[in-house]
NUMILO-721208 format. One record per residue (C-alpha): residue in one letter; y, x, z; residue number from 1. Coordinates in Angstrom, 1 decimal, padded with zeros to 4 digits. Example, Ala and Ser with C-alpha at 12.3 -4.5 7.8 and 13.67 -1.06 7.14 Angstrom:
BEGIN
+------+--------+--------+--------+-----+
! code !     yy !     xx !     zz ! pos !
+------+--------+--------+--------+-----+
!    A ! -004.5 !  012.3 !  007.8 !   1 !
!    S ! -001.1 !  013.7 !  007.1 !   2 !
+------+--------+--------+--------+-----+
This chain:
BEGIN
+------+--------+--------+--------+-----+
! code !     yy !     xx !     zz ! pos !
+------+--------+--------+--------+-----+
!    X !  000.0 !  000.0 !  000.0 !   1 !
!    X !  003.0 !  001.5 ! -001.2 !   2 !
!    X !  005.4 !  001.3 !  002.3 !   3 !
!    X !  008.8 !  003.0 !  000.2 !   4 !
!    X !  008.9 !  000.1 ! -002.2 !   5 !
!    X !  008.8 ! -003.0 !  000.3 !   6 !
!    X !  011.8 ! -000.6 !  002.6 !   7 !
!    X !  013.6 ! -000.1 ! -000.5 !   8 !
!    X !  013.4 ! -004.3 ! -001.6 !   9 !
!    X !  015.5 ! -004.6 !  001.3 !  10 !
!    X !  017.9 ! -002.3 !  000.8 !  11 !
!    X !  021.1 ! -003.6 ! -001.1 !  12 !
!    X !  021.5 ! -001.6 ! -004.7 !  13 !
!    X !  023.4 !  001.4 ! -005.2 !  14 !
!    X !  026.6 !  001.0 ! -007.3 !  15 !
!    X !  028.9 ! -001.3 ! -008.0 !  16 !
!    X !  027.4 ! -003.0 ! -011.2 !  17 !
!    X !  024.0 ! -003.3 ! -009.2 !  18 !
!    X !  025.6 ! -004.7 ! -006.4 !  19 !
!    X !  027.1 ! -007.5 ! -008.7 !  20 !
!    X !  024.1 ! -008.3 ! -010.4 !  21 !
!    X !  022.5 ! -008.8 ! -007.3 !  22 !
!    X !  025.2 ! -011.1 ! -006.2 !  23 !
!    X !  024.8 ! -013.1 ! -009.4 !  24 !
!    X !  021.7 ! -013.2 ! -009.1 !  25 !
!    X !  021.6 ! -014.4 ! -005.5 !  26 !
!    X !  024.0 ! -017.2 ! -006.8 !  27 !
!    X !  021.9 ! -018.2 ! -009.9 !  28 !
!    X !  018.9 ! -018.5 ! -007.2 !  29 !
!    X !  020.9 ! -020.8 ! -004.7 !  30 !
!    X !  021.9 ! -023.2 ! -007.6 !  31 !
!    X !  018.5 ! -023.1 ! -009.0 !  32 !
!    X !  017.4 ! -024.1 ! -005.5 !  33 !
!    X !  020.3 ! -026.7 ! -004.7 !  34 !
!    X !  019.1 ! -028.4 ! -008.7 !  35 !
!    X !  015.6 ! -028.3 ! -007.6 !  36 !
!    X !  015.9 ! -030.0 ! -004.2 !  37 !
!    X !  018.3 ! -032.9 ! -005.6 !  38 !
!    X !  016.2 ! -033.2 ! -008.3 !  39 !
!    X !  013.0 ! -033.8 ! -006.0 !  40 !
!    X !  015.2 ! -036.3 ! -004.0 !  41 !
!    X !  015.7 ! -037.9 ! -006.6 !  42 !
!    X !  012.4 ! -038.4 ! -007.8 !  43 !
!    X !  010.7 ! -039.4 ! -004.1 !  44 !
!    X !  014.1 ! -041.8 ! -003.8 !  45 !
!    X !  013.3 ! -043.3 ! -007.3 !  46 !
!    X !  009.3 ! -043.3 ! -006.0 !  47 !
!    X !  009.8 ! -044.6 ! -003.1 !  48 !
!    X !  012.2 ! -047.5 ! -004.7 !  49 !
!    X !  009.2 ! -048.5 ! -007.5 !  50 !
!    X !  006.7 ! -048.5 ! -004.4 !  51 !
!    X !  008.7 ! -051.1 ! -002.7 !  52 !
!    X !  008.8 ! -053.0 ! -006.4 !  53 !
!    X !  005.4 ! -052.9 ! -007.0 !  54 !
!    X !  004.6 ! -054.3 ! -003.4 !  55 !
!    X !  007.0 ! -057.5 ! -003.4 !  56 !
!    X !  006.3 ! -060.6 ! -006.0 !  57 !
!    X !  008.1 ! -060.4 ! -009.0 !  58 !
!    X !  011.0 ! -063.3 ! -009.8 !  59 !
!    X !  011.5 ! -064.2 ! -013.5 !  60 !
!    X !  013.0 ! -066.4 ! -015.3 !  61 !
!    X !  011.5 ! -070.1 ! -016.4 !  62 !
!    X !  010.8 ! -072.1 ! -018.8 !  63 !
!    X !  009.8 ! -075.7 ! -019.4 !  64 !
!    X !  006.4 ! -076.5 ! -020.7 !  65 !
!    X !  004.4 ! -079.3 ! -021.3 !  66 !
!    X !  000.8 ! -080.4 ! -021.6 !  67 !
!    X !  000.5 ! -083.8 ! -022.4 !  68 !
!    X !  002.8 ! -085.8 ! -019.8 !  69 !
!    X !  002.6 ! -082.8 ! -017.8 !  70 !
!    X !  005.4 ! -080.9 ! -017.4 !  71 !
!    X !  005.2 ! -077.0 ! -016.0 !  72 !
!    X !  007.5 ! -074.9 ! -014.9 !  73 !
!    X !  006.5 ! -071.4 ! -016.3 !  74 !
!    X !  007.8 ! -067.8 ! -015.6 !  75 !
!    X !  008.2 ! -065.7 ! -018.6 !  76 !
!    X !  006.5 ! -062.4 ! -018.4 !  77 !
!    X !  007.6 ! -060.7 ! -021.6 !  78 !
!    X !  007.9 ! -056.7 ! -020.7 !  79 !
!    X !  004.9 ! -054.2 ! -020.3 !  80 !
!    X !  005.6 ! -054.0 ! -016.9 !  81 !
!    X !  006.5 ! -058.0 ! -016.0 !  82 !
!    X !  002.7 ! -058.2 ! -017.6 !  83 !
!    X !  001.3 ! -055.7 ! -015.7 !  84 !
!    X !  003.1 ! -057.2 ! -012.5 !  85 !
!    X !  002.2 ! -060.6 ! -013.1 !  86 !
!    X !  001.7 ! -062.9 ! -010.4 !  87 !
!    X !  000.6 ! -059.6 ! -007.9 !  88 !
!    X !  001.6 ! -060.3 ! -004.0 !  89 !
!    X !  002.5 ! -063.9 ! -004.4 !  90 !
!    X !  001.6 ! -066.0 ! -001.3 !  91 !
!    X !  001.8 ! -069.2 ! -002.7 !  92 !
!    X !  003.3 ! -071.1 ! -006.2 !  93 !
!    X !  004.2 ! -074.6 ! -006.3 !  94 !
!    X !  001.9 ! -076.7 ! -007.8 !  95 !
!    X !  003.2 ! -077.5 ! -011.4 !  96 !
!    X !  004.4 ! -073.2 ! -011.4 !  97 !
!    X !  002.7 ! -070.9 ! -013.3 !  98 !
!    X !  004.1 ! -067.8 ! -015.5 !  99 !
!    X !  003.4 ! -067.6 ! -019.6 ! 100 !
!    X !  002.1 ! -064.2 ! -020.8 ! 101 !
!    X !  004.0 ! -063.3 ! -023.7 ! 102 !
!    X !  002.6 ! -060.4 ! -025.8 ! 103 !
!    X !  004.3 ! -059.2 ! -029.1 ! 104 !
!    X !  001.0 ! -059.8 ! -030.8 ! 105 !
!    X ! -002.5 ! -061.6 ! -031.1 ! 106 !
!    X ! -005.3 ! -059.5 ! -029.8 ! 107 !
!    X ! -007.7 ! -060.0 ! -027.4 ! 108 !
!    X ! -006.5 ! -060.5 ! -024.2 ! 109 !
!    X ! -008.0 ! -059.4 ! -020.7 ! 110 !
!    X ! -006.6 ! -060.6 ! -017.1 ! 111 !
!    X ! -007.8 ! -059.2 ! -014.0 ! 112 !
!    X ! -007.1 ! -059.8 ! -010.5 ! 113 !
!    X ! -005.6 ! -057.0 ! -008.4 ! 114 !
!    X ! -003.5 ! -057.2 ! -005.5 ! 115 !
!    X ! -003.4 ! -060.8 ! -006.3 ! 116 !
!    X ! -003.7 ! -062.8 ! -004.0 ! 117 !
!    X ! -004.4 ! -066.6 ! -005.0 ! 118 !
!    X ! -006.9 ! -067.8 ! -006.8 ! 119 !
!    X ! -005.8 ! -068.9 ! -010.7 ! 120 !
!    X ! -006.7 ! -070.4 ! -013.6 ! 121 !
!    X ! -006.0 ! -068.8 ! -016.8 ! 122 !
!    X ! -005.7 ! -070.7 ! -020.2 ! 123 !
!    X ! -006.0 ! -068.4 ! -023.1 ! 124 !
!    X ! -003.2 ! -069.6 ! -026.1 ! 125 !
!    X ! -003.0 ! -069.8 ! -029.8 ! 126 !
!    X !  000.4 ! -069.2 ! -031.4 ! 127 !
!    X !  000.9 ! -073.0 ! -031.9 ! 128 !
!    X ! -000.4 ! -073.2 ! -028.0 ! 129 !
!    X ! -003.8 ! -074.6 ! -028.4 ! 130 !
!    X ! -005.8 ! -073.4 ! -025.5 ! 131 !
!    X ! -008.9 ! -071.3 ! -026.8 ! 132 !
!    X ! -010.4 ! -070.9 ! -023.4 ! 133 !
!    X ! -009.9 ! -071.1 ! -020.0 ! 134 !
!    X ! -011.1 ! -069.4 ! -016.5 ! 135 !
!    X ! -011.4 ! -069.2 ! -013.5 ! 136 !
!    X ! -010.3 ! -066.2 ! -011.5 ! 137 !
!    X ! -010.7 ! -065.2 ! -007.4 ! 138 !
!    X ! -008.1 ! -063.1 ! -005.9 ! 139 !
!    X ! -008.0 ! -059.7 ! -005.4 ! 140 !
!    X ! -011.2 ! -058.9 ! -007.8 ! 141 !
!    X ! -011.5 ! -056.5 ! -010.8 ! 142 !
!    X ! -013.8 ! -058.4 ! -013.2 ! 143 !
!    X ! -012.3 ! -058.8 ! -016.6 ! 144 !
!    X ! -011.5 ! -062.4 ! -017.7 ! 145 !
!    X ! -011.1 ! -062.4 ! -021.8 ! 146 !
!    X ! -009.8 ! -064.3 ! -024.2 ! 147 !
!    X ! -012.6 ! -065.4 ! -027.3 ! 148 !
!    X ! -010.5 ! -064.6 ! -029.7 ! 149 !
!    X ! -006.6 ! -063.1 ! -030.7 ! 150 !
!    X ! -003.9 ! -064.8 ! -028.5 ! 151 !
!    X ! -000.3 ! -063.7 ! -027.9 ! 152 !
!    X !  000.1 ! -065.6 ! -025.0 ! 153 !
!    X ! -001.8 ! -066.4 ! -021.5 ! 154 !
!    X ! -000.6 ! -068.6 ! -018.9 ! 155 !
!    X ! -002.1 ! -068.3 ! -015.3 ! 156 !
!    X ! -001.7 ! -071.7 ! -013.2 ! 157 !
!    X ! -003.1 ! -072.5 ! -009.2 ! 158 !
!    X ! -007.0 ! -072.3 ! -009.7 ! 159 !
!    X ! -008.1 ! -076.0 ! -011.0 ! 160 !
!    X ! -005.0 ! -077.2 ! -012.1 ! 161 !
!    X ! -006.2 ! -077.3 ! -016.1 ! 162 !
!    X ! -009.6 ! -079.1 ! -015.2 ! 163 !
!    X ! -007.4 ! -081.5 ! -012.3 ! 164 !
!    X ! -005.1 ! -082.8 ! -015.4 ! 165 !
!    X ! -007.8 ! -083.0 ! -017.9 ! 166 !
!    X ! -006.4 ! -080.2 ! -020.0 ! 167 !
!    X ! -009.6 ! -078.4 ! -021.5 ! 168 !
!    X ! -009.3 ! -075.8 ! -024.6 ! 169 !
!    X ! -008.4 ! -077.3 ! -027.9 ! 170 !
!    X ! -005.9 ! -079.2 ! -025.5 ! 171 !
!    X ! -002.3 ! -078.1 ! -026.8 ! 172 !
!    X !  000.8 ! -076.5 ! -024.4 ! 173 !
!    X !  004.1 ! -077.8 ! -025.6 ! 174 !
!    X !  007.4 ! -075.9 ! -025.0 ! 175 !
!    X !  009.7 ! -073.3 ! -026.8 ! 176 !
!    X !  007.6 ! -070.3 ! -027.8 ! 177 !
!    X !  004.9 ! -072.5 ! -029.6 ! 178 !
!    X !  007.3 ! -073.7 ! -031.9 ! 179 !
!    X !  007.4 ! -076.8 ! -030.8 ! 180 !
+------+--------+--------+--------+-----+
């Protein structure tokens, strides 16, 4: 272990010029420091922030639909994350509530059940809203519920509310983003 060069680390550098870089340099590593630690603040405040969002139920905005005389009151999930958010961490939904899926395309569509907390039902919709299928989903599960075919929009309803109303698929959802 070479002893002279650790001494000689901590000795300050002989000269003027050396002495300035060093001061310079010192500077450059306090700034580099200062950025780092407000930048990491900034992330774990921005963290910490989206933690708290993704434990509280989303609010979003509603629309009227209809099935039949049946009139719903439907928040409109329409962003990747309002989607992925869903209904997650809701306690309760009034009984004619529910929130519309809205995806920019058909595909097949697959709803799953974590962190939420009541148990749905989920009606699988054409563009012109005719129901293709519907099921039944328990709270706080992972198994996959699927659409049968290419849908651009789901709406999730209090479990048995569809079958309670007589609404089965082929039945059609009325309102705005069916066209109708």
């Amino acid at each position: 272990m070479n002893l002279e060069f650790y001494a000689s680390a901590s000795r300050p550098p002989a000269g003027r010029a050396a002495a300035k870089r060093a001061r310079r340099t010192a500077r450059r590593t306090a700034a580099r420091r200062r950025w780092l630690r407000c930048s990491l603040l900034g992330w774990l405040a921005l963290a910490g922030a989206s933690a708290v969002a993704q434990d509280t139920a989303q609010q979003l905005p509603t629309m009227r639909l209809s099935a039949g005389i049946h009139v719903i009151q439907a928040e409109m999930a329409r962003t990747p994350e309002q989607r992925s958010i869903g209904l997650m961490f809701r306690k309760t939904m009034p009984a004619n509530s529910g929130m519309l899926f809205v995806f920019p395309q058909p595909g097949v569509q697959c709803f799953w059940m974590k962190n939420t907390l009541l148990p749905l039902s989920v009606a699988f919709l054409a563009d012109d809203g005719g129901i293709v299928n519907i099921e039944q989903m328990q709270p706080q599960t992972l198994d996959s519920h699927c659409s049968r075919g290419p849908v651009r929009f789901v709406l999730e309803m209090n479990q048995g509310w569809f079958a309670e109303h007589g609404i089965k698929p082929g039945s059609k959802i009325n309102g705005a983003p069916f066209g109708n």
